[in-house]
C-alpha positions in Angstrom: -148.8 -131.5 -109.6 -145.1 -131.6 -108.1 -144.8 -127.7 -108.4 -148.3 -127.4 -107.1 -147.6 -128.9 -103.9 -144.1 -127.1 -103.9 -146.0 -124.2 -104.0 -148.3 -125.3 -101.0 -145.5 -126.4 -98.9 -144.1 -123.0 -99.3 -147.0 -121.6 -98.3 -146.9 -123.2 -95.3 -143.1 -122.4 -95.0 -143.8 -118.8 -94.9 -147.1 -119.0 -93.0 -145.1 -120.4 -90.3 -141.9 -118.0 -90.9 -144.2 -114.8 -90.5 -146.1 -116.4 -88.1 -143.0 -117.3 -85.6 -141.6 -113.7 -86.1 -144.9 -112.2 -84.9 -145.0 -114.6 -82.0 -141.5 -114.1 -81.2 -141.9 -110.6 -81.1 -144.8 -111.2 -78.9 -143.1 -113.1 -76.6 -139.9 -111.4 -76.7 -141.8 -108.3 -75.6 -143.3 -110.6 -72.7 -139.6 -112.0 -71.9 -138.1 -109.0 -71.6 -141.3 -106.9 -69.6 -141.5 -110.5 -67.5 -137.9 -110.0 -66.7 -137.4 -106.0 -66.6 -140.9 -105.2 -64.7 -140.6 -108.1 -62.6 -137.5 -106.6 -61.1 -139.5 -103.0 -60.5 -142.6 -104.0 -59.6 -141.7 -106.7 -56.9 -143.7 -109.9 -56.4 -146.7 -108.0 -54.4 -147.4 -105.3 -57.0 -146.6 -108.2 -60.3 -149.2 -110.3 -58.2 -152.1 -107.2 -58.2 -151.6 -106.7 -61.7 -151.7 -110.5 -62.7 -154.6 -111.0 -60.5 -156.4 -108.3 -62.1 -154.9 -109.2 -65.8 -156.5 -112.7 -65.5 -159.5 -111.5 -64.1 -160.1 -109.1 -67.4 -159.5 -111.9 -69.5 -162.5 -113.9 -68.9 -164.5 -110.6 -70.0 -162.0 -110.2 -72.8 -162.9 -113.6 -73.7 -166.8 -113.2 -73.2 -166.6 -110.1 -76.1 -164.7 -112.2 -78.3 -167.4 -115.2 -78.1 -164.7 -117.3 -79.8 -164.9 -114.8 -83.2 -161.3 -115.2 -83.2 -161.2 -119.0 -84.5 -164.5 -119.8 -85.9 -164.1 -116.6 -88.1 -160.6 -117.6 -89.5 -162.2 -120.8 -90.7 -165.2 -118.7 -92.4 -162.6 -116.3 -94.2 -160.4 -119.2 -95.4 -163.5 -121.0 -96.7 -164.2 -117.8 -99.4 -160.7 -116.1 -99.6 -161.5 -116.4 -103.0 -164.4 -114.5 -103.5 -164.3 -111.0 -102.8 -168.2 -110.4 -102.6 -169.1 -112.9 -100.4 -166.0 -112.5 -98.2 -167.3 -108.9 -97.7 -170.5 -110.3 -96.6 -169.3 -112.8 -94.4 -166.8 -110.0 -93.0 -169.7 -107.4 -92.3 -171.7 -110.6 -90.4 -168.9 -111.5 -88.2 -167.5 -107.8 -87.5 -170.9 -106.3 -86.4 -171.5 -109.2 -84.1 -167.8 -108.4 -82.6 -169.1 -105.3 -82.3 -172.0 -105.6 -81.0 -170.0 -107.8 -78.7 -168.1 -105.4 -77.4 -170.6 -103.1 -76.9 -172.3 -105.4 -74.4 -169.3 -107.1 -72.4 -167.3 -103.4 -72.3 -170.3 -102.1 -70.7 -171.2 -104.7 -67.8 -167.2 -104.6 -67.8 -167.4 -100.3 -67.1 -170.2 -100.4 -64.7 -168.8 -103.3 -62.6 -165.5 -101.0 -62.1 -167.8 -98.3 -60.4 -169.9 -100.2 -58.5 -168.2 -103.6 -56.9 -165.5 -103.6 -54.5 -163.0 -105.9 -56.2 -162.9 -103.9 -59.0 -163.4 -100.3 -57.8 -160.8 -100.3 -55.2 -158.1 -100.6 -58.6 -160.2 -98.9 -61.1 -158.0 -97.4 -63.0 -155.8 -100.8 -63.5 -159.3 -102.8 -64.6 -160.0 -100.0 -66.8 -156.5 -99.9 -68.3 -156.5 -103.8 -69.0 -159.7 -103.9 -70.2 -159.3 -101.5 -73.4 -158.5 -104.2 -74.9 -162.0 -105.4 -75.5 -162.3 -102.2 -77.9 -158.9 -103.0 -79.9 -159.6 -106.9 -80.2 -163.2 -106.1 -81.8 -162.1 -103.3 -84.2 -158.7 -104.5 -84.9 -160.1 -107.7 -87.2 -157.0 -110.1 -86.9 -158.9 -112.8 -87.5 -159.4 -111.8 -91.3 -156.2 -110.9 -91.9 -154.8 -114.8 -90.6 -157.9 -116.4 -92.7 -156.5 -114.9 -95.4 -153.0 -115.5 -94.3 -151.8 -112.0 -94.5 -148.5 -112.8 -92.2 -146.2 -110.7 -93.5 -148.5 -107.7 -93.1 -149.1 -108.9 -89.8 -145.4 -109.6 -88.6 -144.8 -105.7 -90.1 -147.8 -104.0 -87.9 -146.7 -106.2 -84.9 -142.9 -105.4 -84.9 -143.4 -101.4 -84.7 -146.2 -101.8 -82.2 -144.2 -104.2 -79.7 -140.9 -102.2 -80.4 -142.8 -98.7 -79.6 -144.6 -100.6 -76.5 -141.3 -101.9 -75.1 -139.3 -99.1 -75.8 -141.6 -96.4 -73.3 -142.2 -99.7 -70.8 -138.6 -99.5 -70.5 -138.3 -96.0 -70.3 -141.1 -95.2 -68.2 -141.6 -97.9 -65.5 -139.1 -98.1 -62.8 -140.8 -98.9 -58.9 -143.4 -100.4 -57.6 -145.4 -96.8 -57.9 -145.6 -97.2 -61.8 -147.9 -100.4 -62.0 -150.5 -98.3 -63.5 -148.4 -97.0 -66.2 -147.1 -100.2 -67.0 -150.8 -101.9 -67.9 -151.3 -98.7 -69.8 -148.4 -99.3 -71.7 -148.9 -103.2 -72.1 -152.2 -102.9 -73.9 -150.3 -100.1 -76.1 -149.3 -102.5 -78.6 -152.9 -104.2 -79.1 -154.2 -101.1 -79.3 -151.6 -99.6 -82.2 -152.1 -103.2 -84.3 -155.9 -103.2 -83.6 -156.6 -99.6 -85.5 -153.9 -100.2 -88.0 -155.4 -103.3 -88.7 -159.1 -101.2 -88.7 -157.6 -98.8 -91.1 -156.1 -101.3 -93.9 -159.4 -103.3 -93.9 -160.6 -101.8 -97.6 -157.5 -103.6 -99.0 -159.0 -106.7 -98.0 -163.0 -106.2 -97.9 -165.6 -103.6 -99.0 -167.0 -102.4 -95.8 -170.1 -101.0 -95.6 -171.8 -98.4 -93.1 -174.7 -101.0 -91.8 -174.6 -103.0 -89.2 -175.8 -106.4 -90.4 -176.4 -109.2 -87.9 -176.7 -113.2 -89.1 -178.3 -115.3 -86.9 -176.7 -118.6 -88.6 -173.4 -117.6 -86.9 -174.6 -117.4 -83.0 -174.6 -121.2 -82.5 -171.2 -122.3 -84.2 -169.6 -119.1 -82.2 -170.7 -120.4 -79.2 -169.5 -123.9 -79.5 -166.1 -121.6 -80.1 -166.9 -119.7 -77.2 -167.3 -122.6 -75.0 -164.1 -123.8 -76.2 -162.2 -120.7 -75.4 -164.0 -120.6 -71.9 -162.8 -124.4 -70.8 -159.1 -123.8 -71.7 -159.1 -120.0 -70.1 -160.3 -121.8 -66.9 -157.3 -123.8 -66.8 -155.0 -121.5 -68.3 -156.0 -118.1 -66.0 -157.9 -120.1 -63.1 -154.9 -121.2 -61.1 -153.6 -117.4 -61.0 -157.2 -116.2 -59.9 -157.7 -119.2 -57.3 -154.0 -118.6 -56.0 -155.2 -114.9 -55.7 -158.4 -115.3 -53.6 -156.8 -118.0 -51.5 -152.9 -117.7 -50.9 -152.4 -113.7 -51.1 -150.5 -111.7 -53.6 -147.1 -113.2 -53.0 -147.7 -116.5 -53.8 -149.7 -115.3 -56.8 -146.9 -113.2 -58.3 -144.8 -116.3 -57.9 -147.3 -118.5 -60.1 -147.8 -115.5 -62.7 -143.8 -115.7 -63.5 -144.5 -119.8 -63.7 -147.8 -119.6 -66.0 -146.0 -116.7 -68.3 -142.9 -118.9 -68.7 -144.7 -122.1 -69.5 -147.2 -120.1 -72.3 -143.3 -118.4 -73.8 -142.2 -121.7 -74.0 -145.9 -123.4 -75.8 -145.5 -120.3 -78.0 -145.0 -122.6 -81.6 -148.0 -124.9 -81.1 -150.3 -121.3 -81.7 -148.0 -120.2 -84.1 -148.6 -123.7 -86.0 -152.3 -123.5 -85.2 -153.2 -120.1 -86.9 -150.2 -120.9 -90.0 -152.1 -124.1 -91.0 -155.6 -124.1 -90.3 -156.2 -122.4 -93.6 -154.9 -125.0 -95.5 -156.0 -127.4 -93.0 -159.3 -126.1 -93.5 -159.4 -126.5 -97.6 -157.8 -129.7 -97.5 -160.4 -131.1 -95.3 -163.2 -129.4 -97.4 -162.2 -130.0 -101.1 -162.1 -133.9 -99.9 -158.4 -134.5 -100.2 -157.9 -136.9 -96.6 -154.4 -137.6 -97.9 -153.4 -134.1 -98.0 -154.8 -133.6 -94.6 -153.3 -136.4 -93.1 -149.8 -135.4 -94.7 -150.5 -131.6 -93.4 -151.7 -133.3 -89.7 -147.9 -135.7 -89.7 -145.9 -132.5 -90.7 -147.8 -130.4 -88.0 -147.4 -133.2 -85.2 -143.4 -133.9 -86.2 -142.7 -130.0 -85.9 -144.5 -129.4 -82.4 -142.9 -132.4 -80.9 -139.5 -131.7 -82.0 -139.7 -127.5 -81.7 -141.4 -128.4 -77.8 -139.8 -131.3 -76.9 -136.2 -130.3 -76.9 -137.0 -126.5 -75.2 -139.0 -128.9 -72.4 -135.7 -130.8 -71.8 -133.6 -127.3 -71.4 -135.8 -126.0 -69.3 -136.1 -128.7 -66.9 -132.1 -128.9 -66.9 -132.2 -125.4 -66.2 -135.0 -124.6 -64.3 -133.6 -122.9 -61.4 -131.6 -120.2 -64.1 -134.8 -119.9 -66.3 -136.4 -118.5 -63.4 -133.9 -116.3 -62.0 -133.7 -115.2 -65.3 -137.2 -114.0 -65.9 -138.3 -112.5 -62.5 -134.8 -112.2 -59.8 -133.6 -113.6 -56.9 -136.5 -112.6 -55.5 -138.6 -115.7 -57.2 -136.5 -118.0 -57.0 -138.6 -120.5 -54.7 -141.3 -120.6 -57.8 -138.4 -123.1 -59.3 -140.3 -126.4 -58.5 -143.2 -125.3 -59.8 -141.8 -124.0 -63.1 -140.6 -127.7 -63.7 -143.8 -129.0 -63.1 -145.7 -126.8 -65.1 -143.2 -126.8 -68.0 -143.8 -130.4 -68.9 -147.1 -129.6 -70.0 -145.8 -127.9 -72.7 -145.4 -131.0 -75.1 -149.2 -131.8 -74.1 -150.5 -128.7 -74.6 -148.6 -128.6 -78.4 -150.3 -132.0 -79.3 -153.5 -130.5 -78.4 -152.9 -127.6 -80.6 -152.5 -129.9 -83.7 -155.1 -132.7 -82.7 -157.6 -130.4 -81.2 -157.6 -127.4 -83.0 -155.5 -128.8 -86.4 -157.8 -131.7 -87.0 -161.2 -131.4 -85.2 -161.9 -127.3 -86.2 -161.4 -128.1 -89.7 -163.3 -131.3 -89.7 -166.2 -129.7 -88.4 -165.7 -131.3 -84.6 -165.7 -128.6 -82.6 -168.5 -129.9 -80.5 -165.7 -133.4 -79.3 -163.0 -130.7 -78.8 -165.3 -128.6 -76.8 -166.3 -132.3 -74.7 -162.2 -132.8 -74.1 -161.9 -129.3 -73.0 -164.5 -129.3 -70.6 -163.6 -132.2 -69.0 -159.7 -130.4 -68.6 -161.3 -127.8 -67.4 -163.7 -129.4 -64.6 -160.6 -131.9 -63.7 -158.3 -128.7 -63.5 -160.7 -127.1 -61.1 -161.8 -129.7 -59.0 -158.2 -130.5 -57.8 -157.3 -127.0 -57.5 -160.0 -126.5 -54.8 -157.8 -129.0 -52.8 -154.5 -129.1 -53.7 -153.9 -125.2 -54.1 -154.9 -124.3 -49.9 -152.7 -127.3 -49.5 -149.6 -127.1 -52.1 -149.8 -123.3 -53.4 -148.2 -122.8 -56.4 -146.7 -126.7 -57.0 -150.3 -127.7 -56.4 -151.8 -125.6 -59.0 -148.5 -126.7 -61.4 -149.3 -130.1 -60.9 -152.9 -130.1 -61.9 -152.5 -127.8 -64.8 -150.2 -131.0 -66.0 -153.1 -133.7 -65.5 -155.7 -131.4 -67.1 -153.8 -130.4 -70.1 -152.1 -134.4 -70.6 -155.9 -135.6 -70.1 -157.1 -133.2 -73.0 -154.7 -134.3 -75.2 -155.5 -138.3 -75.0 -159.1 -137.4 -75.2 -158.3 -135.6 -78.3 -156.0 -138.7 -79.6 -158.9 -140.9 -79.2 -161.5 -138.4 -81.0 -159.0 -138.3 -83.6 -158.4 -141.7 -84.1 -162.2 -143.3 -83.8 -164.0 -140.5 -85.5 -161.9 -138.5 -88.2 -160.2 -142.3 -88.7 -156.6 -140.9 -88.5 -154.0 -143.5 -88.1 -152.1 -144.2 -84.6 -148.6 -143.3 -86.6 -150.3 -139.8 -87.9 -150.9 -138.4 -84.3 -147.6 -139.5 -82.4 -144.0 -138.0 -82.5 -141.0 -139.7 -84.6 -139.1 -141.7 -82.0 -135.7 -140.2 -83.7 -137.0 -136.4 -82.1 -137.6 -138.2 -78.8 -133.9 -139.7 -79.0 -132.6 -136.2 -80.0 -133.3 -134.1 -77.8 -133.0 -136.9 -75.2 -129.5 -137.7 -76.0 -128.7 -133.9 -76.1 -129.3 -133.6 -72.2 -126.3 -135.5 -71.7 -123.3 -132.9 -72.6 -125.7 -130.3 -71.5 -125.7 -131.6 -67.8 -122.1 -132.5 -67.6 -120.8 -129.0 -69.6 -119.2 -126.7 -67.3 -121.2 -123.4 -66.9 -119.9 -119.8 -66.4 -120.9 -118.9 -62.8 -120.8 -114.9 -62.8 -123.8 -114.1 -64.9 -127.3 -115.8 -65.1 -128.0 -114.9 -68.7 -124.2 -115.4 -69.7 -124.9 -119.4 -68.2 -128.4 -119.8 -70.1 -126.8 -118.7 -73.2 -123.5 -121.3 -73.1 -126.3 -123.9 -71.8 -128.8 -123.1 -74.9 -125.5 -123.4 -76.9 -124.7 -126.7 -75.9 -128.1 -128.4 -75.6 -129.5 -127.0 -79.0 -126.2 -127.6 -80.6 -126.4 -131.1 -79.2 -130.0 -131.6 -80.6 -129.4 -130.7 -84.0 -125.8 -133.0 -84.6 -127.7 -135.9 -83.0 -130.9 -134.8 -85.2 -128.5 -135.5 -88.4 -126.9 -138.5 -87.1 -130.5 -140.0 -86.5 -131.9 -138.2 -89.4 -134.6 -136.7 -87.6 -137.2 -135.5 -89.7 -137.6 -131.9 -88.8 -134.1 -131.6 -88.5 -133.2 -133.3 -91.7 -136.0 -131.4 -93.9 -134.3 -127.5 -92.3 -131.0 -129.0 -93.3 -131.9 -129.6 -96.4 -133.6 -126.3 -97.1 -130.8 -124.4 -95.6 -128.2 -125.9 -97.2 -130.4 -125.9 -100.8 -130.6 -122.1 -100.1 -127.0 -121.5 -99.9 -126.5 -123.3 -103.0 -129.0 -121.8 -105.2 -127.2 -118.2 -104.1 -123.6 -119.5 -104.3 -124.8 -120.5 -108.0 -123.7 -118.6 -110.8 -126.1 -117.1 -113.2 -126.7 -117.6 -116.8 
C-alpha cells in the first residue's frame, strides 16, 4: 500500500515536473516575445494585434466547444482500455472536426465580407489557423493519458524554432503580420506532430463517427470556457472599442503579465485532474481530499509569494516586459496581479474538485456570474478609469468566483473548511520575505540586472523563513531535494 501511493505521488511529481517545463516554455516564449516585440512593434501596432488576437479567441473557443477539458476527463476514465479508448477518441475527434469545419468557415467568410475584420485580413486569417491546429493536434488525449514528457519534448523544439525566427525576423512596427504568423508557428508544429504520433496512442480509423451522448456535457464545458474567456479577453476587446489602440496595448502587457504569473494553477489543473478524476470515481473521498489539500497548499504557496514580488516590484516588472514606453500601465498591473492567488484557488476548487465530481453545471453557475459581474462594471468603469478600471473589476469577478466555488465545495462535495484554504505558515512566508526585499539595496543601471538581485532576495527570503516555519511545500521540496542528493552521494553495493 505504502509503495503504491509512493508510486502515485510520483506520478503526480512528474505530472507536474513535465507539466511546468511545458508551461514554462510557454510562457518563457511569451516573456521574451512580450518583452522583445513590445519594443518593435510600439503600443499602437501591440494594441491592433491584441485587439484582433482576443477577438479570434472567442471563435477559437466556439471550435473547441470545451473538447479540451471534458475530453481529458473521458480519456482518463478508460486509459486503460485500448478498444474503447479508440472509440471514445474517434467520437470526440470527429466532433472537433467537425467543429472546426463549421467555426473556421463563418470565421473565413466574416474576414471577406465585414469591415472589422476585412480591413486586417491577413492578421485575422493568420491568428485564426489556429482553429485547424487545435482540432487536429489532439492535446487533450495525450494529457488524459498523461503523456507529459512527450509533450514537454514536442513543445520545447516548437517554441525554440518559433522564438528563434520571431527574433530574427521581426524588427518595426512594419512586421506585425510576420510576427502573428510566426506566433501561431509553434501551435501549428505541436498540433501535426501531435496528429502524426496518434497510432501510438489509439487505432484511428478512416470514418467519421459522431455520438450524440457527448453534445450536452461539451456544452456545459463550452459554457464554462465562454464565462471565463469573457473576463479573461473582454477587458482587452471593451478597451479596444472604447479607449483606442493605445490604451489597449497598455492593458494587453497587464493581462499577459497577470496570466505569466497564474501560469502553475493550469499547470496543476491538467497534472492532477487524471488522478483527481479516478480518485473521485473508484470512491476513494480520502484520497481526493488528500489530492485537493496538496493541490490547494502548492497553488497558494507557488502564487502567493510571486504576487508579493510583483507588487514590490511592479513598476520594474513592467518596464521589463514592454519599455519605457508602458510604463504608466504600472497601477494597473498591481491591481490586476492580485488576482492571481484567486484565480489559482479557482483552478483547484473549480476545475480540481467540481470537473471530477461531476459539477460542472455549479462551476459553470460561479462562472457566469464572474462573468456578468465582470461585464456589467466594465461598461462603467472602463469609459471612466481605462485600464485601472478594467484591472479592478477583473479582481472582483475572479475573487467572487472563487468564494462561490468555496461554498459549492464545501455544502455539496462536503469538503472540509481546512481542505480548501491555504496553510497560515505559506501566508507568513512569503509575507515575512517582503521585508529584506523592500529594504535591500537595488543595482540602479539595468532593469533586468534589479529584478534578478530582487527575485534573489525575496525568493531566498521565502524559502529560509519556509524552513524556519516549516512550511509545508517548502518543507516536502527540501526534503525530496536533499533525499535526492543522498541517494546519489550513496555508495553502491
Amino acid at each position: 500500500m505504502e509503495q503504491r501511493e509512493d508510486n502515485r505521488k510520483g506520478s503526480i511529481a512528474r505530472n507536474i515536473s513535465y507539466n511546468t517545463m511545458i508551461t514554462v516554455m510557454k510562457y518563457v516564449f511569451s516573456a521574451v516575445c512580450l518583452m522583445y516585440v513590445s519594443r518593435k512593434l510600439q503600443p499602437a501596432a501591440s494594441g491592433e494585434v491584441d485587439f484582433a488576437t482576443s477577438t479570434t479567441a472567442y471563435f477559437t473557443m466556439f471550435a473547441t466547444l470545451g473538447m479540451p477539458i471534458y475530453a481529458i476527463r473521458c480519456c482518463a476514465r478508460c486509459r486503460d482500455d485500448r478498444e474503447k479508448l479508440s472509440r471514445v477518441f474517434t467520437e470526440l475527434f470527429s466532433l472537433s472536426l467537425l467543429l472546426a469545419a463549421i467555426v473556421g468557415g463563418v470565421f473565413v467568410a466574416l474576414c471577406f465580407i465585414t469591415d472589422p475584420f476585412r480591413g486586417n485580413r491577413l492578421l485575422f486569417l493568420l491568428l485564426g489557423s489556429q482553429i485547424l491546429w487545435n482540432a487536429i493536434g489532439c492535446e487533450w488525449l495525450y494529457k488524459g493519458l498523461e503523456r507529459y514528457r512527450y509533450l514537454m519534448t514536442v513543445s520545447a523544439a516548437a517554441y525554440i524554432t518559433a522564438l528563434a525566427l520571431i527574433l530574427l525576423a521581426v524588427h518595426s512596427p512594419e512586421d506585425k503580420l510576420l510576427y502573428a504568423g510566426l506566433s501561431v508557428l509553434a501551435g501549428a508544429i505541436t498540433g501535426i506532430c501531435n496528429f502524426f504520433c496518434l497510432r501510438r496512442e489509439v487505432d484511428l480509423t478512416l470514418h467519421l463517427r459522431i455520438n450524440g451522448k457527448h453534445l450536452k456535457p461539451l456544452f456545459v464545458f463550452f459554457a464554462m470556457s465562454c464565462m471565463t474567456s469573457i473576463y479573461v479577453n473582454l477587458d482587452v476587446v471593451m478597451l479596444g472599442l472604447m479607449r483606442g489602440n493605445y490604451e489597449t496595448g497598455l492593458y494587453g502587457l497587464v493581462t499577459k503579465g497577470k496570466t505569466m504569473l497564474a501560469f502553475f494553477g493550469g499547470v496543476l489543473w491538467s497534472s492532477m485532474l487524471p488522478q483527481m478524476t479516478n480518485a473521485w470515481g473508484s470512491g476513494d473521498k480520502e484520497r481526493f481530499r488528500e489530492l485537493t489539500r496538496r493541490a490547494v497548499r502548492l497553488i497558494v504557496a507557488v502564487n502567493l509569494s510571486l504576487t508579493v514580488f510583483s507588487l514590490i516590484h511592479a513598476a520594474d516588472c513592467t518596464v521589463a516586459m514592454g519599455g519605457a514606453s508602458y510604463a504608466n500601465a504600472a497601477t494597473a498591473f498591481r491591481i490586476t496581479i492580485l488576482s492571481v492567488v484567486p484565480i489559482g484557488l479557482s483552478n483547484v476548487l473549480g476545475g480540481l474538485v467540481m470537473i471530477p465530481a461531476g459539477r460542472e453545471r455549479r462551476l459553470l453557475a460561479a462562472e457566469v456570474a464572474g462573468a456578468v459581474v465582470n461585464f456589467a462594471l466594465n461598461l462603467y468603469v472602463i469609459p471612466r478609469y481605462s485600464i485601472e478600471g478594467a484591472a479592478a473589476t477583473t479582481l472582483i469577478a475572479e475573487a467572487l468566483v472563487f468564494v462561490l466555488c468555496f461554498v459549492i465545495d464545501r455544502r455539496e462535495i462536503g469538503l472540509p473548511v481546512a481542505d480548501m484554504l491555504p496553510d497560515v505558515r505559506t501566508i507568513l512566508a512569503c509575507g515575512l520575505a517582503a521585508v529584506p526585499a523592500c529594504f535591500v539595496p537595488l543595482p540602479a543601471a539595468n532593469v533586468f540586472l534589479r529584478l534578478a538581485v530582487a527575485a534573489a532576495v525575496y525568493f531566498g527570503s521565502a524559502v529560509i523563513f519556509g524552513l524556519l516555519l516549516r512550511e509545508p511545500v517548502v518543507k516536502e521540496v527540501f526534503a525530496k531535494v536533499t533525499g535526492h542528493f543522498s541517494k546519489a552521494e550513496r555508495p553502491s553495493d
